[in-house]
mmCIF file as gemmi writes it, N, C-alpha and C atoms, coordinates in Angstrom:
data_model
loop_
_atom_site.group_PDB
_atom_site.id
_atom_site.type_symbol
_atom_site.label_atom_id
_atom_site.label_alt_id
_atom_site.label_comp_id
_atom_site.label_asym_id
_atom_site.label_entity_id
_atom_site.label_seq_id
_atom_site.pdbx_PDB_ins_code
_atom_site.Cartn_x
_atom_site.Cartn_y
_atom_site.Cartn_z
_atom_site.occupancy
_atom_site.B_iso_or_equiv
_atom_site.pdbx_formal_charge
_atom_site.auth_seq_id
_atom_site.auth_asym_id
_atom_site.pdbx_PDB_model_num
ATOM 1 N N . UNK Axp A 1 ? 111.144 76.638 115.249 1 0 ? 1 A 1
ATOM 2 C CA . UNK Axp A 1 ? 110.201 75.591 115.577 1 0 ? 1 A 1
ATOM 3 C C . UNK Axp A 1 ? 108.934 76.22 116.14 1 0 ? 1 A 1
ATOM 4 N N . UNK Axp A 2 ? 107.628 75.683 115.875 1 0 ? 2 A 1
ATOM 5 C CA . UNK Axp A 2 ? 106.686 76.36 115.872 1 0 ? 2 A 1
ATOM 6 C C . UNK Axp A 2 ? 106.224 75.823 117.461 1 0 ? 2 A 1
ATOM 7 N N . UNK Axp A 3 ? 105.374 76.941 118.404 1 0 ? 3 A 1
ATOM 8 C CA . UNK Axp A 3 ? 104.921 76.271 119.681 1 0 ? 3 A 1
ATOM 9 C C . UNK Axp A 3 ? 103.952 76.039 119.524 1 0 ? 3 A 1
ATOM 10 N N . UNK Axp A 4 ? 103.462 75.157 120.565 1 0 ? 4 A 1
ATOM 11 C CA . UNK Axp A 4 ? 101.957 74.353 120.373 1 0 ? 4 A 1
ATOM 12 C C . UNK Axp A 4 ? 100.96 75.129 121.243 1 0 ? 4 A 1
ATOM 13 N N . UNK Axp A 5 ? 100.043 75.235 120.593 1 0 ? 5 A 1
ATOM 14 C CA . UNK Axp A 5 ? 98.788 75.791 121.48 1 0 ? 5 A 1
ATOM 15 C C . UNK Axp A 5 ? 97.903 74.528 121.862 1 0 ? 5 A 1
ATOM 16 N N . UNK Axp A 6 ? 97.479 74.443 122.868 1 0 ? 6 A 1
ATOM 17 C CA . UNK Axp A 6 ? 96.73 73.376 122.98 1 0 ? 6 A 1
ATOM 18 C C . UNK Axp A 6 ? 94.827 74.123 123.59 1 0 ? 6 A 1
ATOM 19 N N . UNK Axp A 7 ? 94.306 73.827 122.799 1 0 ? 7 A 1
ATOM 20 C CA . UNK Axp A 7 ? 92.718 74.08 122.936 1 0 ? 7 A 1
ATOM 21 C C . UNK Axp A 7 ? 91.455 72.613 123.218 1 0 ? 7 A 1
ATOM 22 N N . UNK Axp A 8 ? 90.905 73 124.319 1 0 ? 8 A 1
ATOM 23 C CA . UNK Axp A 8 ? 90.096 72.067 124.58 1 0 ? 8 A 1
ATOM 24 C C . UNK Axp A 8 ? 88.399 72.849 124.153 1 0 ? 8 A 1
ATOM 25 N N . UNK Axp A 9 ? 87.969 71.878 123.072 1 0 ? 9 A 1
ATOM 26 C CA . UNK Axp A 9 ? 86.393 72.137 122.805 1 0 ? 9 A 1
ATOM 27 C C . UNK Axp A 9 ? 85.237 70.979 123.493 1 0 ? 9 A 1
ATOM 28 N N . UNK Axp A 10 ? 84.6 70.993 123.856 1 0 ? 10 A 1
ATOM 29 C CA . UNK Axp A 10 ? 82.881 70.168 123.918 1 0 ? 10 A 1
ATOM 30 C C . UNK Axp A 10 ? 81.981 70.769 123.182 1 0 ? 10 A 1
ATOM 31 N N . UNK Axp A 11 ? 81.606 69.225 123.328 1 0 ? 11 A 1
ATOM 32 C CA . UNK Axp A 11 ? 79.839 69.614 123.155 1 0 ? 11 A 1
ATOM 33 C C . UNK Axp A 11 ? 79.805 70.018 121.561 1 0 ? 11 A 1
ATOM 34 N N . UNK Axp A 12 ? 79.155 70.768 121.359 1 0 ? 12 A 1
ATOM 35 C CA . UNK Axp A 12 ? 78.876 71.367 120.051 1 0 ? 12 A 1
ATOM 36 C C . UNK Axp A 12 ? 80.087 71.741 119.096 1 0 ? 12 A 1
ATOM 37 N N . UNK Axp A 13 ? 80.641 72.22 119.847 1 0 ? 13 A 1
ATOM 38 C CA . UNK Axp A 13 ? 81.755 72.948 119.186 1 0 ? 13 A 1
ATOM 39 C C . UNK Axp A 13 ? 83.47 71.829 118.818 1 0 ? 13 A 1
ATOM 40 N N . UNK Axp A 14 ? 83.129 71.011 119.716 1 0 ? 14 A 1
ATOM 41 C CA . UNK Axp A 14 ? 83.911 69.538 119.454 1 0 ? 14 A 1
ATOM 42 C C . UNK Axp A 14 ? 83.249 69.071 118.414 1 0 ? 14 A 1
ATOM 43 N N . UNK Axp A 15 ? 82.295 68.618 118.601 1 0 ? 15 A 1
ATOM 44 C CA . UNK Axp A 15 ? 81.256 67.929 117.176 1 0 ? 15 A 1
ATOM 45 C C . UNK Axp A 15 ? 81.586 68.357 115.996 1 0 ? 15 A 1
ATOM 46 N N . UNK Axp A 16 ? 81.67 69.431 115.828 1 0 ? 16 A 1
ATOM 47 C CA . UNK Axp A 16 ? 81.713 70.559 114.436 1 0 ? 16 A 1
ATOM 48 C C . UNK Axp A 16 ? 83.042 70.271 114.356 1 0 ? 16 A 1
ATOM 49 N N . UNK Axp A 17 ? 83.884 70.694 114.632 1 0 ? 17 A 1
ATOM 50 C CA . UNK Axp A 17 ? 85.31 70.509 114.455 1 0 ? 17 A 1
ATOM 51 C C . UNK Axp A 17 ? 85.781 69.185 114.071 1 0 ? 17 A 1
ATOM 52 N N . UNK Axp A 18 ? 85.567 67.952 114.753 1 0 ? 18 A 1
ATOM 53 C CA . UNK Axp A 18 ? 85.336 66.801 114.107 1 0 ? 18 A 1
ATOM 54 C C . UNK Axp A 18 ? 84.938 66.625 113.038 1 0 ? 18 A 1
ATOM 55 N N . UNK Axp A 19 ? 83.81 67.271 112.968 1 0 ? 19 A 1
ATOM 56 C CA . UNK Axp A 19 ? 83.325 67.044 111.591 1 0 ? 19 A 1
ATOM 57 C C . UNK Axp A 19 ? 83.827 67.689 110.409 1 0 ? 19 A 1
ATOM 58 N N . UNK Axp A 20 ? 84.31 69.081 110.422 1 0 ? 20 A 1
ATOM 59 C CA . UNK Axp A 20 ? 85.502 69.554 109.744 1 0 ? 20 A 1
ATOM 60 C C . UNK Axp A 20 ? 86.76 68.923 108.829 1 0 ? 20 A 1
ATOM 61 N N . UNK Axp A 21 ? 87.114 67.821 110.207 1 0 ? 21 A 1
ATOM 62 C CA . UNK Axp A 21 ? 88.377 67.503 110.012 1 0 ? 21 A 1
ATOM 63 C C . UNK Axp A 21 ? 88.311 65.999 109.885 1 0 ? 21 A 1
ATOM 64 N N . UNK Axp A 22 ? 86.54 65.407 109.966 1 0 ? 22 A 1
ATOM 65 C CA . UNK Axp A 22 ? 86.868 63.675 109.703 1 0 ? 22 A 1
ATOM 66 C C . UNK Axp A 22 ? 86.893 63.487 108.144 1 0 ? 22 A 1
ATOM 67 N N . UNK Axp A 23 ? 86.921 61.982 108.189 1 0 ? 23 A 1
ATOM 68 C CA . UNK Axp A 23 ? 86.686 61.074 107.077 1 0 ? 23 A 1
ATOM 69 C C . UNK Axp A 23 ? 86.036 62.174 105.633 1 0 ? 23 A 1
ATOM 70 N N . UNK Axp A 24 ? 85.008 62.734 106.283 1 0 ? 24 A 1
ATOM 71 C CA . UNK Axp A 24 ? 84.268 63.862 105.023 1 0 ? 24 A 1
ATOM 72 C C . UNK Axp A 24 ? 84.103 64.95 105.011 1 0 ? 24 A 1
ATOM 73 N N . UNK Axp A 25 ? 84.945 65.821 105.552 1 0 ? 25 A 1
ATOM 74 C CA . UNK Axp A 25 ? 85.437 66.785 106.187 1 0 ? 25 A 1
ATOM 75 C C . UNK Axp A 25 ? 86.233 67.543 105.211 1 0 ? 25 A 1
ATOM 76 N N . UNK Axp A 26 ? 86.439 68.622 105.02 1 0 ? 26 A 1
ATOM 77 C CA . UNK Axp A 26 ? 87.594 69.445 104.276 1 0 ? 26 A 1
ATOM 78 C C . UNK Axp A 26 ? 89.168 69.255 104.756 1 0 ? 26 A 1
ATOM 79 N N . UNK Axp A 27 ? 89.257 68.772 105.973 1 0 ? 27 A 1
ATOM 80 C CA . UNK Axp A 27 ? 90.935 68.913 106.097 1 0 ? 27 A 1
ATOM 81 C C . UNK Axp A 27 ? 90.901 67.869 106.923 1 0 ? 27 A 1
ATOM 82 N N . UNK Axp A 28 ? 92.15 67.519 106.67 1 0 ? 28 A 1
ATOM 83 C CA . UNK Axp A 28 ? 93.089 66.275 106.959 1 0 ? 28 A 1
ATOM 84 C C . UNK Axp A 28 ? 93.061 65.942 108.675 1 0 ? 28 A 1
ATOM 85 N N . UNK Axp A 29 ? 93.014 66.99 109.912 1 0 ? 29 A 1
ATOM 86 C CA . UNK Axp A 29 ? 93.388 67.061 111.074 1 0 ? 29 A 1
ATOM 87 C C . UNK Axp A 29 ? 92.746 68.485 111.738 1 0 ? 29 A 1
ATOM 88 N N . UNK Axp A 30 ? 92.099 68.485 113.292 1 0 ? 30 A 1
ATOM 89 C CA . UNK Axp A 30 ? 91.467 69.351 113.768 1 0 ? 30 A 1
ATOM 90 C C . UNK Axp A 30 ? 92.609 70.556 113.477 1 0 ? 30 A 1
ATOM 91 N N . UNK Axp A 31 ? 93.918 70.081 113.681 1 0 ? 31 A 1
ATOM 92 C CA . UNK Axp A 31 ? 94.909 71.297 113.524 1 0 ? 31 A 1
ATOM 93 C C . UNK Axp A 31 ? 94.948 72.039 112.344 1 0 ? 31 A 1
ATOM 94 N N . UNK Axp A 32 ? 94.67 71.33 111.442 1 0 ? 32 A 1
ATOM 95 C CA . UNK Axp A 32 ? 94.888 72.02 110.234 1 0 ? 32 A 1
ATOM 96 C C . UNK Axp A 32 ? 93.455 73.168 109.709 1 0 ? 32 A 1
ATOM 97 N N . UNK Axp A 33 ? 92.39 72.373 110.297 1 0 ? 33 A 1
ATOM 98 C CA . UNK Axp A 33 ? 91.205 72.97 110.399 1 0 ? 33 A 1
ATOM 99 C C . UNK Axp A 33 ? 91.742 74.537 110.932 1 0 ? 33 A 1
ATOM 100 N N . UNK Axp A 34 ? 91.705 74.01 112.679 1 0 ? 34 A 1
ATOM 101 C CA . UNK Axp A 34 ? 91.9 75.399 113.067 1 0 ? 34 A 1
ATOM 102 C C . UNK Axp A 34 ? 93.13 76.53 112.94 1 0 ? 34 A 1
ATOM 103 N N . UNK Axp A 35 ? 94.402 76.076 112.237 1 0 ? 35 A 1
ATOM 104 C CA . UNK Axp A 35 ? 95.475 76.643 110.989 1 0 ? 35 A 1
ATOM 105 C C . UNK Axp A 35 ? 94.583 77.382 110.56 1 0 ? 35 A 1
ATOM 106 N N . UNK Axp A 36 ? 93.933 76.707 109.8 1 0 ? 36 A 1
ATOM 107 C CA . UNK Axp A 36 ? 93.23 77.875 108.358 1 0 ? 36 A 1
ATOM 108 C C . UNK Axp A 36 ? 92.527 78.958 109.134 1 0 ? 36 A 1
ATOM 109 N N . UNK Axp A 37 ? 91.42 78.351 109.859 1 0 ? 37 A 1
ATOM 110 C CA . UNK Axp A 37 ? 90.565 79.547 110.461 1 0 ? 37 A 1
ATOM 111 C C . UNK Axp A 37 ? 91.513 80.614 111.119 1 0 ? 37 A 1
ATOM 112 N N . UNK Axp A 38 ? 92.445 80.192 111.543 1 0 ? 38 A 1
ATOM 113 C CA . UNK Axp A 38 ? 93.445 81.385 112.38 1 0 ? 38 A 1
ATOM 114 C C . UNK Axp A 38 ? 94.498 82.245 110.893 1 0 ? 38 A 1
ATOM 115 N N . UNK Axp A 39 ? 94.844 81.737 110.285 1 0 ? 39 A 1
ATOM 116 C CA . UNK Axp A 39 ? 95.088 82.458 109.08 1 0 ? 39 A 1
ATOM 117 C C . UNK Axp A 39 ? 94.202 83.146 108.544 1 0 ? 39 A 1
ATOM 118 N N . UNK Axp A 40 ? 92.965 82.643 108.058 1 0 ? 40 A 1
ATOM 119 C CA . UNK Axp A 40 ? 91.682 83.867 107.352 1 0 ? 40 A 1
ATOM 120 C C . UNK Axp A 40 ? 91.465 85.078 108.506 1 0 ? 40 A 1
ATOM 121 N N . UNK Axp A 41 ? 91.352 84.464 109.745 1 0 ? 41 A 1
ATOM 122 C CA . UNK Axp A 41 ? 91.119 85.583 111.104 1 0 ? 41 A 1
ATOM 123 C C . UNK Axp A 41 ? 92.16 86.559 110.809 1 0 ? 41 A 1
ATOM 124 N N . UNK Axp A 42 ? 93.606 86.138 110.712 1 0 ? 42 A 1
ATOM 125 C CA . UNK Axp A 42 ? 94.996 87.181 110.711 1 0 ? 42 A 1
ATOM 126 C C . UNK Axp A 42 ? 94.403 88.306 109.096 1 0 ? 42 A 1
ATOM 127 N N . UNK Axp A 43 ? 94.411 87.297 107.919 1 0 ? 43 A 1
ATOM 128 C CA . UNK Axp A 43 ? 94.09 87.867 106.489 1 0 ? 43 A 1
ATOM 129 C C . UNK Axp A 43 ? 92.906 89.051 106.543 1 0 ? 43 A 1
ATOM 130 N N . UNK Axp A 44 ? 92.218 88.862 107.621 1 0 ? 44 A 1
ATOM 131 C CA . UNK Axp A 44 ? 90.893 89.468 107.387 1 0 ? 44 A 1
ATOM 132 C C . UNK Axp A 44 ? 91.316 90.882 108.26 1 0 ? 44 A 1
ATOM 133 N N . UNK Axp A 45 ? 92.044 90.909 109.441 1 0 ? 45 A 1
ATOM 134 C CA . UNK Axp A 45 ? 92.639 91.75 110.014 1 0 ? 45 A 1
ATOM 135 C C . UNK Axp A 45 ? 93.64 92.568 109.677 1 0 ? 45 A 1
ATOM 136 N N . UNK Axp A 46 ? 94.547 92.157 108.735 1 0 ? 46 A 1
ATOM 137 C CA . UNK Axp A 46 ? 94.879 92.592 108.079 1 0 ? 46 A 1
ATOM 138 C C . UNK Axp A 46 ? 94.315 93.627 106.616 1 0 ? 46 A 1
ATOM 139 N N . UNK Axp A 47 ? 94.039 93.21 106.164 1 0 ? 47 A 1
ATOM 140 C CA . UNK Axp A 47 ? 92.87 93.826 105.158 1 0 ? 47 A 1
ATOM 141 C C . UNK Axp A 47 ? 92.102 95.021 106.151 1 0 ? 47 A 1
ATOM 142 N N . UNK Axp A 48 ? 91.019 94.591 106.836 1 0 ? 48 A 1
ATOM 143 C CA . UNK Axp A 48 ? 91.067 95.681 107.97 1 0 ? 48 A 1
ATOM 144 C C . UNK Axp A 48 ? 91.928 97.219 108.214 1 0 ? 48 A 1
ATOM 145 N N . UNK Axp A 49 ? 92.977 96.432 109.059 1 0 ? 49 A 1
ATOM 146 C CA . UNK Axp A 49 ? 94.028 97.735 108.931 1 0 ? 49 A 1
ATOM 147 C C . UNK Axp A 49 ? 94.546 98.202 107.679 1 0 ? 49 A 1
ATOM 148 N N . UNK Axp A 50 ? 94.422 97.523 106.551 1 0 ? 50 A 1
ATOM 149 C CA . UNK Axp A 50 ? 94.848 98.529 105.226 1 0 ? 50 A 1
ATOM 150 C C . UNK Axp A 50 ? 93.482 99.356 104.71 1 0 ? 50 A 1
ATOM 151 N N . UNK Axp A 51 ? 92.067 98.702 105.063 1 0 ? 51 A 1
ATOM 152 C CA . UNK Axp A 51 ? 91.579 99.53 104.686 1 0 ? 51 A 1
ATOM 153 C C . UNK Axp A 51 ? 91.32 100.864 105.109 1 0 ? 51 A 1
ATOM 154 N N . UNK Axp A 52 ? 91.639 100.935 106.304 1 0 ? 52 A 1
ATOM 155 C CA . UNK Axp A 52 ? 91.485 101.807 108.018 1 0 ? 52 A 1
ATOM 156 C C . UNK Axp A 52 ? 92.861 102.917 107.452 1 0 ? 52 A 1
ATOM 157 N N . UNK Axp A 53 ? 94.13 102.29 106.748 1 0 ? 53 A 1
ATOM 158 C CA . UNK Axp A 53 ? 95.026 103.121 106.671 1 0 ? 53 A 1
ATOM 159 C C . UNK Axp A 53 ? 94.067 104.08 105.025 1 0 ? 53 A 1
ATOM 160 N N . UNK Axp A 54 ? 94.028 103.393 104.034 1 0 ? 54 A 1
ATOM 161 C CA . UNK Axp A 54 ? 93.563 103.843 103.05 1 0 ? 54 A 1
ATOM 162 C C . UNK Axp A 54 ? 92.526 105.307 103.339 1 0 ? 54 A 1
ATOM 163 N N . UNK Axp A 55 ? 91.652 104.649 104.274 1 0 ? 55 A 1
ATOM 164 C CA . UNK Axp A 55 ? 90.723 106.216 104.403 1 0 ? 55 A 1
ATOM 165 C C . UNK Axp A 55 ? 91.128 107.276 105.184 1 0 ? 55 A 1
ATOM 166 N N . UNK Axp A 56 ? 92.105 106.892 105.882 1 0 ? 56 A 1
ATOM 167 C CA . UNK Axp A 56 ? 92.954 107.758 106.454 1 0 ? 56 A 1
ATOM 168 C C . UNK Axp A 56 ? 93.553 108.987 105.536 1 0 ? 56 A 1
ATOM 169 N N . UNK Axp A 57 ? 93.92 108.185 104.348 1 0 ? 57 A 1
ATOM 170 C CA . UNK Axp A 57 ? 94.906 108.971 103.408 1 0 ? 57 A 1
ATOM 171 C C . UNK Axp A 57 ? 93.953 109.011 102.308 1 0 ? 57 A 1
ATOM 172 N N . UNK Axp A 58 ? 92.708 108.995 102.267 1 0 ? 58 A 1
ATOM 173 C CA . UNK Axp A 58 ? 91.987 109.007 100.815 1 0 ? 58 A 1
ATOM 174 C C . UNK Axp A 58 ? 91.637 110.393 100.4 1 0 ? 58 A 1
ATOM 175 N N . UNK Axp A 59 ? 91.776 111.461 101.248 1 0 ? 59 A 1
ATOM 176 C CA . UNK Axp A 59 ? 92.001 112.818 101.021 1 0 ? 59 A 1
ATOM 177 C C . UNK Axp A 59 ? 93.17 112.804 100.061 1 0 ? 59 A 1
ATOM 178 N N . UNK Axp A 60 ? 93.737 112.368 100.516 1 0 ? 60 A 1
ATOM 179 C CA . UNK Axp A 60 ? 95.428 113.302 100.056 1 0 ? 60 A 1
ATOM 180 C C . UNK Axp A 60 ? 95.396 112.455 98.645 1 0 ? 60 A 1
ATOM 181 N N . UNK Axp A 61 ? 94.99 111.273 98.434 1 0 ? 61 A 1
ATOM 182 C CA . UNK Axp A 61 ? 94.953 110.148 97.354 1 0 ? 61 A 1
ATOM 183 C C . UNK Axp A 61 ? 94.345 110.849 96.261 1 0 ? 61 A 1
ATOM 184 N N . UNK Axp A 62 ? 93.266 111.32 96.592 1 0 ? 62 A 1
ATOM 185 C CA . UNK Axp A 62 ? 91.914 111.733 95.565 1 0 ? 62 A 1
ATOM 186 C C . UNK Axp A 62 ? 92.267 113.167 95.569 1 0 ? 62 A 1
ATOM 187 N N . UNK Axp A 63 ? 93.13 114.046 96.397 1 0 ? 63 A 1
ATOM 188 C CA . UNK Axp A 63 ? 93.274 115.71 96.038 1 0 ? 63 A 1
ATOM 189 C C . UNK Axp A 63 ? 93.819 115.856 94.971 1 0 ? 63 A 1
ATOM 190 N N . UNK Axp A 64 ? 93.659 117.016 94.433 1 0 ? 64 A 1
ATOM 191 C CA . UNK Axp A 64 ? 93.657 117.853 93.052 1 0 ? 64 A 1
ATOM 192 C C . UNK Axp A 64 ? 95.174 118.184 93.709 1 0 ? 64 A 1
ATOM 193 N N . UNK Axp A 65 ? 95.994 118.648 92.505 1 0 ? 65 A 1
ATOM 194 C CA . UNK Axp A 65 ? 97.028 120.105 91.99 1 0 ? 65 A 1
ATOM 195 C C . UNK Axp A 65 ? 96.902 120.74 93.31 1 0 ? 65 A 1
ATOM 196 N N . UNK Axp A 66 ? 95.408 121.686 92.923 1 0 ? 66 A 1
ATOM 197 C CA . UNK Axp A 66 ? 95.456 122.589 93.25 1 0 ? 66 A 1
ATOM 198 C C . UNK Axp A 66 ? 94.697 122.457 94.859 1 0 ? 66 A 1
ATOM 199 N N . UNK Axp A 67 ? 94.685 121.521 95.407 1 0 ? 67 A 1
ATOM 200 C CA . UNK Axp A 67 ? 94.643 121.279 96.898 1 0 ? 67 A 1
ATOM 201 C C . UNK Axp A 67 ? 95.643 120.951 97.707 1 0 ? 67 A 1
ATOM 202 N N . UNK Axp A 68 ? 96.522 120.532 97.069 1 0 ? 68 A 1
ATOM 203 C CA . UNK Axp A 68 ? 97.774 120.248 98.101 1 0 ? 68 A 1
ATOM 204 C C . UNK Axp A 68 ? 98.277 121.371 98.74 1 0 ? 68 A 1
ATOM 205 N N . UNK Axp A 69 ? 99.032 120.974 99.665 1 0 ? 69 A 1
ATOM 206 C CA . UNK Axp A 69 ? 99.885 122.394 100.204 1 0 ? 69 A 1
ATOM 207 C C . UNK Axp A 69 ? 101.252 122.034 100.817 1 0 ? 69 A 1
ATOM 208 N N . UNK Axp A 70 ? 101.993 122.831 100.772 1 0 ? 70 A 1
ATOM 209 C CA . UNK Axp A 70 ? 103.516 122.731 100.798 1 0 ? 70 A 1
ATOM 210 C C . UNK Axp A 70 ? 103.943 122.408 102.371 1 0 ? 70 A 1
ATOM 211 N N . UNK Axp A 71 ? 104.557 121.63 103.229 1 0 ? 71 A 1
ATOM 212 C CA . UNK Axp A 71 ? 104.859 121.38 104.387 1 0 ? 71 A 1
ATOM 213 C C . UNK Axp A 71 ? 105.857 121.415 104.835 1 0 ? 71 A 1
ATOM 214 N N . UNK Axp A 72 ? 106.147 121.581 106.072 1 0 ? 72 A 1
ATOM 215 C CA . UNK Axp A 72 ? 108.032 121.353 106.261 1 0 ? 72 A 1
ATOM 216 C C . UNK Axp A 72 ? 107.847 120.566 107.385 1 0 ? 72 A 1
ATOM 217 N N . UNK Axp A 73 ? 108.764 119.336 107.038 1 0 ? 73 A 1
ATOM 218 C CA . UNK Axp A 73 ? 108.367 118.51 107.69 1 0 ? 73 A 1
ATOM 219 C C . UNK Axp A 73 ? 109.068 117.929 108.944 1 0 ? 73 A 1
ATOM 220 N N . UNK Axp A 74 ? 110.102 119.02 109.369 1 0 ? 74 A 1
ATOM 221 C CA . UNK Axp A 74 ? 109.893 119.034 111.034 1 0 ? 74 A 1
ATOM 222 C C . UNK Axp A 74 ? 109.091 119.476 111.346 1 0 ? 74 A 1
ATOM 223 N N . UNK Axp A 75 ? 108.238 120.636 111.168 1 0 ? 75 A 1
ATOM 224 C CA . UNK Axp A 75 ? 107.347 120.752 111.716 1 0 ? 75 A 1
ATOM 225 C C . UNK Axp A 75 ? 105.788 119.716 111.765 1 0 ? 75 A 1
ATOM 226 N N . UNK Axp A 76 ? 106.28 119.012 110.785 1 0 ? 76 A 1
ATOM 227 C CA . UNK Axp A 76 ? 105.223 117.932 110.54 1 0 ? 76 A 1
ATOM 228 C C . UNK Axp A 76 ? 105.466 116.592 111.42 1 0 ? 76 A 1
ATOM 229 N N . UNK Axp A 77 ? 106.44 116.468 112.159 1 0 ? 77 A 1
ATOM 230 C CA . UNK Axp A 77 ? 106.904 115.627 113.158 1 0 ? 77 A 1
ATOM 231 C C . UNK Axp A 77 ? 106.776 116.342 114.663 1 0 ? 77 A 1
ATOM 232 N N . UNK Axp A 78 ? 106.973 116.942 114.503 1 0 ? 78 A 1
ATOM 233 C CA . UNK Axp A 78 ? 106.96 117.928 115.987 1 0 ? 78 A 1
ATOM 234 C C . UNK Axp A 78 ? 105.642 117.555 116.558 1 0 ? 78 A 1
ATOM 235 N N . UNK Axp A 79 ? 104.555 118.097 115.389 1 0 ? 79 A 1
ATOM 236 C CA . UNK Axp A 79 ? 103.624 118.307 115.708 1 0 ? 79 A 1
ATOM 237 C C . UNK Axp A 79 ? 102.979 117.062 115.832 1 0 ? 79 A 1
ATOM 238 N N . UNK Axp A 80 ? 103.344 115.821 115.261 1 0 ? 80 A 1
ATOM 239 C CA . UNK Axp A 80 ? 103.103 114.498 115.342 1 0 ? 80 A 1
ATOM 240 C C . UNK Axp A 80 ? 103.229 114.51 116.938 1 0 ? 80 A 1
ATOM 241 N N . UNK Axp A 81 ? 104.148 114.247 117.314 1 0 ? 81 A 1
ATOM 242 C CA . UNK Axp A 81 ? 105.138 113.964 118.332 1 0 ? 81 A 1
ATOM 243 C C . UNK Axp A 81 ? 104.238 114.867 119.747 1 0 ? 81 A 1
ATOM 244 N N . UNK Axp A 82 ? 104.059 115.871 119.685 1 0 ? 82 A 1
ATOM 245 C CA . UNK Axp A 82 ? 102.842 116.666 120.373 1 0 ? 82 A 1
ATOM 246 C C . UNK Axp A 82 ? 101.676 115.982 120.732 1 0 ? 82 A 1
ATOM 247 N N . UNK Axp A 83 ? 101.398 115.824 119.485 1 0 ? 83 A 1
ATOM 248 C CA . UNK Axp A 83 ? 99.569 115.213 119.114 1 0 ? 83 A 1
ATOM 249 C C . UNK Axp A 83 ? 99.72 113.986 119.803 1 0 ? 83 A 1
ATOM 250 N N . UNK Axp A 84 ? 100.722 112.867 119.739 1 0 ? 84 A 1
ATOM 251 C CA . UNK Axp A 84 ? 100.251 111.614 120.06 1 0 ? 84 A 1
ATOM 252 C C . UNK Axp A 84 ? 101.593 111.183 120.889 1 0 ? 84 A 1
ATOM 253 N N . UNK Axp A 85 ? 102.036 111.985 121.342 1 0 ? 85 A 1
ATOM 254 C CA . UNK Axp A 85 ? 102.967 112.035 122.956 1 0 ? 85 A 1
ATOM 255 C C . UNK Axp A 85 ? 104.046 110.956 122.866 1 0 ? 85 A 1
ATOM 256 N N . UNK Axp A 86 ? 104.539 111.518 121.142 1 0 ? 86 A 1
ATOM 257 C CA . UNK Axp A 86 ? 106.087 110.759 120.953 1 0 ? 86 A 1
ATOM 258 C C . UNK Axp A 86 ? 106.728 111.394 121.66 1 0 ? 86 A 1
């Protein structure tokens, strides 16, 4: 069962939202309004962190044959584990 957030707007920002969600409005209810906007916010953050992971690894993505190099990969954890105080 989903919990309720409860948000209080004025003024301007009540107005708009109303208007969102009345009679000529795109959606049915202020909730559903602010549903969506909190889903595109999550979607967009998401996307974000994949693109953030992507350039991370766009070396290794785009290397040649003859750039790679051979690892052993305890030592490739160790040294993780060092670096960022696993």
């Amino acid at each position: 069962m989903a919990e309720g957030i409860n948000v209080r707007l004025s003024g301007a920002l009540r107005k708009f939202v109303q208007e969102q969600a009345g009679p000529e409005g795109l959606y049915g209810s202020a909730s559903e309004y602010v549903r969506d906007l909190v889903r595109k916010d999550f979607e967009r953050e998401e996307e974000r962190r994949w693109n953030r992971l992507h350039q991370e690894l766009r070396s290794g993505i785009e290397a040649t044959d003859d750039e790679l190099v051979d690892f052993e990969p305890n030592g490739l954890v160790a040294e993780a584990r060092e670096r960022f105080g696993a």
